[in-house]
N, C-alpha and C positions, 0 to 999 in steps of 0.2 A: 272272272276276268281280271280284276283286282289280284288275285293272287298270283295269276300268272304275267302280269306286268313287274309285281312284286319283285317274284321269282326272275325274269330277264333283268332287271334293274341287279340284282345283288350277284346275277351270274357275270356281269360286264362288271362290278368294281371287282369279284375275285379275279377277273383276269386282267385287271387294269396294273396293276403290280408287276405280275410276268410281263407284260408288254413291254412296261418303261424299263426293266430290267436287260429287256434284250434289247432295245432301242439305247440305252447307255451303257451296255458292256464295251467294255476297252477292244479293238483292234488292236493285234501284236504289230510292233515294229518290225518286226522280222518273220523271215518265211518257218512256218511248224514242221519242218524238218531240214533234214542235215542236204546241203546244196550238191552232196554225192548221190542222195536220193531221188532229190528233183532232177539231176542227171539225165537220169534213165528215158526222161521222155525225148528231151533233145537227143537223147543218141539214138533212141528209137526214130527219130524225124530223120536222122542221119542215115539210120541201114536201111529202115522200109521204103523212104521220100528221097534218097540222094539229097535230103536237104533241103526239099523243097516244100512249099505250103503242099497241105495232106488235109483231104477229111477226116474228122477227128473219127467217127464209127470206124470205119477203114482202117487207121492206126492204131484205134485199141485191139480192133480184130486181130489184127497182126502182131500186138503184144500179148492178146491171148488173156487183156483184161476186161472187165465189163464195167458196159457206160453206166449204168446206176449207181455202182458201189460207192460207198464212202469215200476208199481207201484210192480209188481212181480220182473220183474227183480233188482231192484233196495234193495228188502229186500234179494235176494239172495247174492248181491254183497256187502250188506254192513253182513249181516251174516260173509262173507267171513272176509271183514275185521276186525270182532271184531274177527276173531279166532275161531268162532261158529261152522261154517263147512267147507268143501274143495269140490269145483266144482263152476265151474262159471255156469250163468243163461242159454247157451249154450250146456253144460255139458249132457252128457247121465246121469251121476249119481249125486249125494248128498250124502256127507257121513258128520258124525258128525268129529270134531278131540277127541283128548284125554280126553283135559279140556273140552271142549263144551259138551262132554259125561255127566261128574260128577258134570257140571253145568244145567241141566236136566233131570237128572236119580232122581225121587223122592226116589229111595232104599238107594241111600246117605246120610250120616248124615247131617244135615243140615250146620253145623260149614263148612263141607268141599266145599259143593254145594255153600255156598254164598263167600267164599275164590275164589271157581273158577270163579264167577261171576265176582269177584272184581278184579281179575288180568286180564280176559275178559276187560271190560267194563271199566277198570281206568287206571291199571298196561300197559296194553301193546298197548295202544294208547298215542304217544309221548308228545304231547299238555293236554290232561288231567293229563297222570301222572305228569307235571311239574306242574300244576295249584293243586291237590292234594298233592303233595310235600311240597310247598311252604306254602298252606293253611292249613292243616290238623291241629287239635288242635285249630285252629283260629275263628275270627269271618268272614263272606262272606264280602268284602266290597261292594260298586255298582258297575255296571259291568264295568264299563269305568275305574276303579280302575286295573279289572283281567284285560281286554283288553291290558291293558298296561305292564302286567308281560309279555305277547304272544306277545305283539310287540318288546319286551325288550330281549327275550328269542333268538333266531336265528331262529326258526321254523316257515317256511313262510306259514302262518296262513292266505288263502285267503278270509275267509268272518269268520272275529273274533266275530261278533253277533251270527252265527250258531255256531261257535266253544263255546262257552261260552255258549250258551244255552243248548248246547246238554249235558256239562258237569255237568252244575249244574240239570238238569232232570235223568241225572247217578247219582250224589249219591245219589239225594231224594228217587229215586227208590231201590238201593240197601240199606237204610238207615241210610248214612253217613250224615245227611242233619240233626239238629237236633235246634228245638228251643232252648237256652239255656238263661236266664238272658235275654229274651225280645229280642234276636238275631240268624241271621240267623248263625248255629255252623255247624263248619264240622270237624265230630269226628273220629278217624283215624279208619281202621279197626281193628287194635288190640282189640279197645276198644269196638267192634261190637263184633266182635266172641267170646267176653269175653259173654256178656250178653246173647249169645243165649240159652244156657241151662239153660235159665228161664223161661222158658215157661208157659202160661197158660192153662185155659182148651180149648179154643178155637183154640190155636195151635198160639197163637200167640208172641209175642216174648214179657213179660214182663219186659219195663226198669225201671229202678230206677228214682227218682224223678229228673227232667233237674235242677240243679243250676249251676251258676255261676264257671265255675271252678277255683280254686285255685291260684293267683299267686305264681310264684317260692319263693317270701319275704315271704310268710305265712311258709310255711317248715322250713327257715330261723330260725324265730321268735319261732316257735313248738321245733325246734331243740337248741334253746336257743343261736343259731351263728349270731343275728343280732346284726352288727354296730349300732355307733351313725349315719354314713353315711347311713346305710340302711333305717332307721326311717325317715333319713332326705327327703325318696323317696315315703313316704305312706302317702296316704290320706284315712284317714276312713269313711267311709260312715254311718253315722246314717239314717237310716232308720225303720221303719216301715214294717214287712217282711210277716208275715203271716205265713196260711198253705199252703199247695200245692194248687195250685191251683184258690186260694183265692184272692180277688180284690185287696185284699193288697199286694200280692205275683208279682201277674201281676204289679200293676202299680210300684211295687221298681222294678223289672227286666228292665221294660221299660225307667225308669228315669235312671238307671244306666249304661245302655247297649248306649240310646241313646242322655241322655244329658251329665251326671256325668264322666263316663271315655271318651265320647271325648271335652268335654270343659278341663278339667285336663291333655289329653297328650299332650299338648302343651308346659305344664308347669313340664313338667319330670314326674310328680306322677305317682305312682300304685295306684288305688283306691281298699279299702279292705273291705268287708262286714261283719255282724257276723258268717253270718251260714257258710261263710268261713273256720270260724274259731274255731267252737263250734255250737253248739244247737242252734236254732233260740228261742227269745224269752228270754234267758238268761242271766242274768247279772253274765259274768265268770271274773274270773281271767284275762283270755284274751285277754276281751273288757277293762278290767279296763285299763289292759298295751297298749292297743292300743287308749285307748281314752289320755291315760298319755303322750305318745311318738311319738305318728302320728305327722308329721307334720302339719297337716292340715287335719280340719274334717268339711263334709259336711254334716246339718243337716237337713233331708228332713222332717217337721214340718206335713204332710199329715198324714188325719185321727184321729191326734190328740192322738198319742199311747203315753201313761203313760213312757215306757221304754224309749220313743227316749227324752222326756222331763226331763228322769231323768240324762241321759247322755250328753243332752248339759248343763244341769247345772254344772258336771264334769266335764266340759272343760271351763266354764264361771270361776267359781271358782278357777282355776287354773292358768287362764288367757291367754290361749291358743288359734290362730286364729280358727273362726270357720263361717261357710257359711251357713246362713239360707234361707230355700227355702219352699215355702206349694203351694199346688194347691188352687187356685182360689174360691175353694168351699167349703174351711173350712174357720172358721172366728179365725185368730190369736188372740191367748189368752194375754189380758192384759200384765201378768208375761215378757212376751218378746216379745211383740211390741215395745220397745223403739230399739230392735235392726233390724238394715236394713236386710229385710227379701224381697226374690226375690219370687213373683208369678207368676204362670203360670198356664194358661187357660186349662184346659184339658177335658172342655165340653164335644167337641166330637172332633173326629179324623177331619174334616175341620179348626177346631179352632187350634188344637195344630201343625199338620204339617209345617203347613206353617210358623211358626214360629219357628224352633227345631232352625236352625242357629244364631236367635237370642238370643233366652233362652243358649245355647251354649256360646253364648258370654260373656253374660252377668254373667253366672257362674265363666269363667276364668278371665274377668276382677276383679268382688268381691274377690274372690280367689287370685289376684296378691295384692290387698289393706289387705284382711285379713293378708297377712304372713308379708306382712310390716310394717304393722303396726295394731295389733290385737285390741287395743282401736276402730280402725277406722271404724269398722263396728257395732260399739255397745255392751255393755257389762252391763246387768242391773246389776251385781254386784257391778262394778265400777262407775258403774252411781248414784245408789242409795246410794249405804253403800260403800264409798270410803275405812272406817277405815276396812274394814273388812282385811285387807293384812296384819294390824298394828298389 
């Protein structure tokens, strides 16, 4: 008798451990999966229920899932928590809520159906709306970057790789997620519901062409309110631009997004493009005052385009620091080869990656010798025809 009291006695402390273990494991802030997945039951409450409260056995029948399974219970219960429906996986019934309605009722304008999505799926999940908050307007950085806003934030965030991922799969899906300038952009939804009644024939939502968005100094400058001090913060990017779409277009969005402005934020600069700023392809008024008063201009020598050759010779001529750069697979023209020009290999994506840190560097280093001293990186004006200043 003694030994089998023993034995219950030592059988209750081994499971005394597990207990409290599962009695204090962390609750996710957010629903364990993507709010396109939980979807599926609201829409199924939509075509089998026109919408309306449904027995839950009835429903699954209808979806042809089974009420045991894991993987059922698990979209019922994160439905619940994206706001989708009300009833847990237990539940005799399923019913849609208000918003979860107007975010599945195709009778809805679509402006309002993808509003209710995004208060769903961004707005009233604690850890994405701060990660949306924070980024919106911005570029994505790498996750170990977001990771660190959610460790930073107070919101005990138990597995921040599922949290991070599930976020950024919500707004690619709702289409907040937007390549812009050769990076990953996430555009607020203001600026989503603005573009929806563009529509095509397909039904599909026509945007406008992705560039670079604007810095605040370009308004500045348009608005005619820029300091000497503001000038003293812009670096202009000569480039090479293109048309949409166009290999030229692609490779200045991709030098710019991932060498150009992060070798230059180090260095306080705003980097400013043309079509920022006017019409690509133009030689405006605009670029004149921007190649005249930049502090610093980066001239990206690729392809060999007439305009970007005509613009660094406006800043040679002037005498102003300026940073030459060509990929690897054009061959520098005479005229200005005498000045220190960076290449970089862009073969293919094995050649260039692995290098961006370095190319990075190598940019903000030249860039610290240009503004110090603008002789120092070569100027065939001064090289050749000294008297020309005379």
């Amino acid at each position: 008798m003694a030994t089998a009291k023993k034995k219950s006695v030592a059988a209750k402390t081994r499971t005394k451990p597990a207990e409290e273990a599962a009695r204090t494991r962390t609750a996710r802030p957010y629903p364990a999966s993507s709010f396109q997945d939980a979807l599926d039951l609201g829409n199924a409450i939509m075509q089998h229920a026109a919408g309306e409260r449904v027995r839950r056995l009835t429903l699954l029948e209808k979806m042809g899932k089974s009420a045991t399974s894991s993987a059922t219970k698990m979209m019922i219960t994160n439905s619940g928590k994206y706001g989708i429906t009300t009833g847990s996986y237990a539940a005799d019934f399923l019913e849609l809520t208000p918003i979860g309605s107007i975010a599945v009722n195709p009778a809805k304008a679509e402006k309002e159906r993808r509003k209710s999505a995004f208060d769903l799926a961004i707005d009233g999940v604690a850890p994405f709306k701060l990660l949306y908050d924070h980024y919106k307007g911005k570029r994505l950085p790498e996750r170990e970057i977001i990771k660190d806003i959610l460790r930073d934030s107070g919101i005990n965030v138990p597995d921040l790789d599922e949290c991070v991922d599930t976020f950024i799969v919500n707004v690619k899906d709702l289409g907040l997620l937007r390549t812009i300038g050769g990076a990953e952009t996430l555009i607020t939804v203001e600026q989503l519901l603005e573009e929806l009644p563009n529509v095509d024939g397909s039904g599909t939502t026509a945007r406008a062409p992705a560039t670079q968005p604007a810095p605040p100094i370009v308004k500045k400058v348009a608005d005619d309110s820029a300091s000497a001090s503001d000038w003293e913060k812009i670096c202009f990017y000569i480039t090479p631009i293109g048309a949409d779409d166009s290999v030229e277009r692609k490779h200045a969005d991709l030098f710019m997004s991932s060498l150009v402005q992060p070798a230059l934020a180090e260095l306080g600069l705003t980097v400013v493009r043309a079509d920022q700023i006017g019409e690509a392809g133009m030689i405006t008024t605009q670029v004149l005052e921007y190649l005249k008063k930049s502090k610093l201009a980066i001239a990206d020598l690729s392809y060999l385009n007439p305009n970007v050759f005509y613009e660094v010779a406006l800043r040679h001529a002037l005498r102003l620091p300026v940073v030459q750069l060509i990929r690897k697979a054009d061959r520098l023209p005479f005229d200005v080869n005498q000045s220190r020009t960076l290449i970089f290999d862009t073969s293919d994506i094995y050649s260039l990656v692995p290098k961006l840190q370095t190319y990075r560097a190598e940019i903000a280093n030249q860039a610290r010798k240009a503004i110090e001293d603008p002789e120092s990186v070569g100027n065939p004006v001064s090289v050749f025809y000294p008297d020309f200043y005379k």
